[in-house]
N, C-alpha and C positions, 0 to 999 in steps of 0.2 A: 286343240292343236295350237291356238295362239297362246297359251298360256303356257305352255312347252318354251314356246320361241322364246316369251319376255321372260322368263327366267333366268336363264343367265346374263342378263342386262346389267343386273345389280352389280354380280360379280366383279362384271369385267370393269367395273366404276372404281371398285375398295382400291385398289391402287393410288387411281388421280386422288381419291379423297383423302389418303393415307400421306400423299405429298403434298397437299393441301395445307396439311396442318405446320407442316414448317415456314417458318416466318424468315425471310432473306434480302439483305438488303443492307444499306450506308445508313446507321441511325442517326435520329436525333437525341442527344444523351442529356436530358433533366435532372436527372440525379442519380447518385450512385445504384439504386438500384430500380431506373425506370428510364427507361428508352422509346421513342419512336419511330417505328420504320415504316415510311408510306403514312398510309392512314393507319396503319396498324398501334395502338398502347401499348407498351408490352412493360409486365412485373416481373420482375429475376427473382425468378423462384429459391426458396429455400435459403435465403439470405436478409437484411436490413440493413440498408446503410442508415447514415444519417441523413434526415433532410437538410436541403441549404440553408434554413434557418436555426441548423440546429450548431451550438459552440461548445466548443471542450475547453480545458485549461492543459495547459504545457508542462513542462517539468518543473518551471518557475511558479507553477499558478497563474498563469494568466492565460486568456482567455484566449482563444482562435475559433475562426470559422472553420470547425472538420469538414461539418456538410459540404460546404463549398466546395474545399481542396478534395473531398473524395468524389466528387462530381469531375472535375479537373482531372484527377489521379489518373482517372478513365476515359476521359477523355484524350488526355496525353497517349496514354495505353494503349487506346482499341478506336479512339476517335477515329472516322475519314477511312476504316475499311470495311469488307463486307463482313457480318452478321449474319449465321443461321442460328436460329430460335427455332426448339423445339417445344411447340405448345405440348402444354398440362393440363391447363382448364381456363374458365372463365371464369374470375374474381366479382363481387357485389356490384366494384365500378365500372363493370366493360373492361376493365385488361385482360389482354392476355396473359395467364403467367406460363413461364416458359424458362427453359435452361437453354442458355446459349452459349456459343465459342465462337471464337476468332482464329483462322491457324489452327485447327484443332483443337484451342485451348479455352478450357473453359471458363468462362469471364467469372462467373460467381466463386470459382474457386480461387483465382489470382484475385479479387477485392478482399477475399475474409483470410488470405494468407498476407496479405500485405498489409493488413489493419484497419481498412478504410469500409469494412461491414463486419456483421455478424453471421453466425450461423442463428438462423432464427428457426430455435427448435420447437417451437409452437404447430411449425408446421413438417418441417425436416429433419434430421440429423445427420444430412451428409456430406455437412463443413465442418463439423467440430472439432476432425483432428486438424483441417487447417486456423481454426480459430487458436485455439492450443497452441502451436507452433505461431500465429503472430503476439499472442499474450505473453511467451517465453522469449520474442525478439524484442519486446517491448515496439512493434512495429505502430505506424498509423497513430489510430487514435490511445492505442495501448502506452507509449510515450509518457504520457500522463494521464488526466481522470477525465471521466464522460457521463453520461449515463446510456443505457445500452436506448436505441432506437426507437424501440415498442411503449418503453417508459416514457422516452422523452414528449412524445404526445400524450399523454395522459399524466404527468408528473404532477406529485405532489409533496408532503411535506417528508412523507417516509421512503419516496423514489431512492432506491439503494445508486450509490458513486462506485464509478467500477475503474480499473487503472492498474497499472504495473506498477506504480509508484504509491506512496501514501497519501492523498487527497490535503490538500490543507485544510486550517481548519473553516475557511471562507467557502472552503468548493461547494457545497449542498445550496450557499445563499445566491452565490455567483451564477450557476448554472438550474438554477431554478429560476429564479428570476429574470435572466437575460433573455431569450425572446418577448418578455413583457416590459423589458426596463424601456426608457427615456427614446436611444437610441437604437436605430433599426442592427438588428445585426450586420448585415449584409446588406452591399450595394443592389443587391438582387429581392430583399425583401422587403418590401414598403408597403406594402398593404395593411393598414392597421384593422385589428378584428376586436369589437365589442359589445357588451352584451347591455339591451335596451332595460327599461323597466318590468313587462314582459316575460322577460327570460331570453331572449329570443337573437341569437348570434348574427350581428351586422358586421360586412367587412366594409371598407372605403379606401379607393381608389383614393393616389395624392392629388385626383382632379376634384374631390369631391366636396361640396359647400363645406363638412362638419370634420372633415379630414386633419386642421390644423389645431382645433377644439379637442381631438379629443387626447385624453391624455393618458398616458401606457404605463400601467399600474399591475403587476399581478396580484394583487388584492381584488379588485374593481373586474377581474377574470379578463382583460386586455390580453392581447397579443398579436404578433405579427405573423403575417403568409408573407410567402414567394411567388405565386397567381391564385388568379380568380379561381383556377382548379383546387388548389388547396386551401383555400378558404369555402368553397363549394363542398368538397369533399369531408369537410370538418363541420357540417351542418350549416354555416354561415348562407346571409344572403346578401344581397348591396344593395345599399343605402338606397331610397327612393326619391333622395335629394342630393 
């Protein structure tokens, strides 16, 4: 008889748990395609923007922060009101990835029609017609040349230049090199990351003893983060001096 009663217990729960999984609230927006709401991380699914230390070049060839402006783009856009996320899953690092809108409108679809992400079909393909339609307005990053998001962390010497325009013949050295060169990309990315004798990926803080020593070489596998999270995220650890 009690096992009668606690049966439809469960039931009556699949509801609250079904609205559970929506995620609702005024984000905190790190980057084009990563937000926090509450304690909640959350990854916008089915898209790539660029990270803020990531740089494109213009129509002129020269350089800019895309990552940045497409963290801005959306913030402009969608900063300062409410977000509902609707979770998908849970990714390796703890996010949530999630499709979300603002106003009914879907935020992942208004970044990869305006230029400022990709459809990252690694895992989706349900922006490609709006990637399409910003690569024919030459919108965003399409303007000029980049390389797509997924590469840009892992870039090497054969990372394909992608663009509306035809790449000059500097863009492969310019944009390969630039998160390793001299100067920080962005006023947001200062954390230098380098690799010990070891193998073994160190980032530092500009408080750190070895901080102004070391010197940013993409030969030497140097490069810069935007936080200790994406230097953490990238295998790196900090310095123990």
């Amino acid at each position: 008889m009690l096992k009668k009663l606690l049966l439809p217990i469960p039931l009556l729960l699949l509801p609250a748990l079904a609205s559970a999984a929506d995620v609702t609230g005024v984000p905190k927006i790190r980057d084009g395609d990563q937000v926090t709401i509450g304690s909640t991380r959350i990854r916008l699914g089915g898209i790539d923007a660029p990270s803020s230390d990531q740089l494109c070049l213009n129509t002129k060839g020269e350089r800019w922060t895309c990552g940045v402006a497409a963290r801005e783009e959306l913030i402009r856009h969608a900063g300062g009101k409410t977000w509902i996320c609707h979770t998908r899953q849970v990714d390796r690092r703890g996010r949530t990835v999630a499709r979300c809108e603002v106003d009914g409108e879907d935020v992942q679809k208004w970044m990869v029609k305006n230029g400022w992400a990709l459809s990252y079909v690694r895992f989706s393909r349900d922006y490609d017609a709006d990637e399409k339609a910003a690569r024919e307005a030459k919108a965003g990053m399409w303007q000029g040349a980049f390389i797509a998001p997924w590469d840009w962390r892992v870039r090497n010497k054969k990372t394909a230049i992608l663009g509306a325009t035809r790449p000059p013949d500097t863009a492969k050295a310019i944009l390969l090199a630039s998160a390793s060169g001299p100067v920080a990309p962005s006023p947001d990315c200062t954390i230098k990351g380098n690799v010990n004798r070891s193998g073994e990926c160190i980032y530092h803080k500009p408080t750190s003893r070895w901080y102004a020593k070391i010197q940013m070489n993409v030969a030497k596998g140097t490069r810069w983060f935007c936080s200790v999270d994406d230097a953490e995220a990238a295998g790196c650890r900090e310095t123990k001096r």
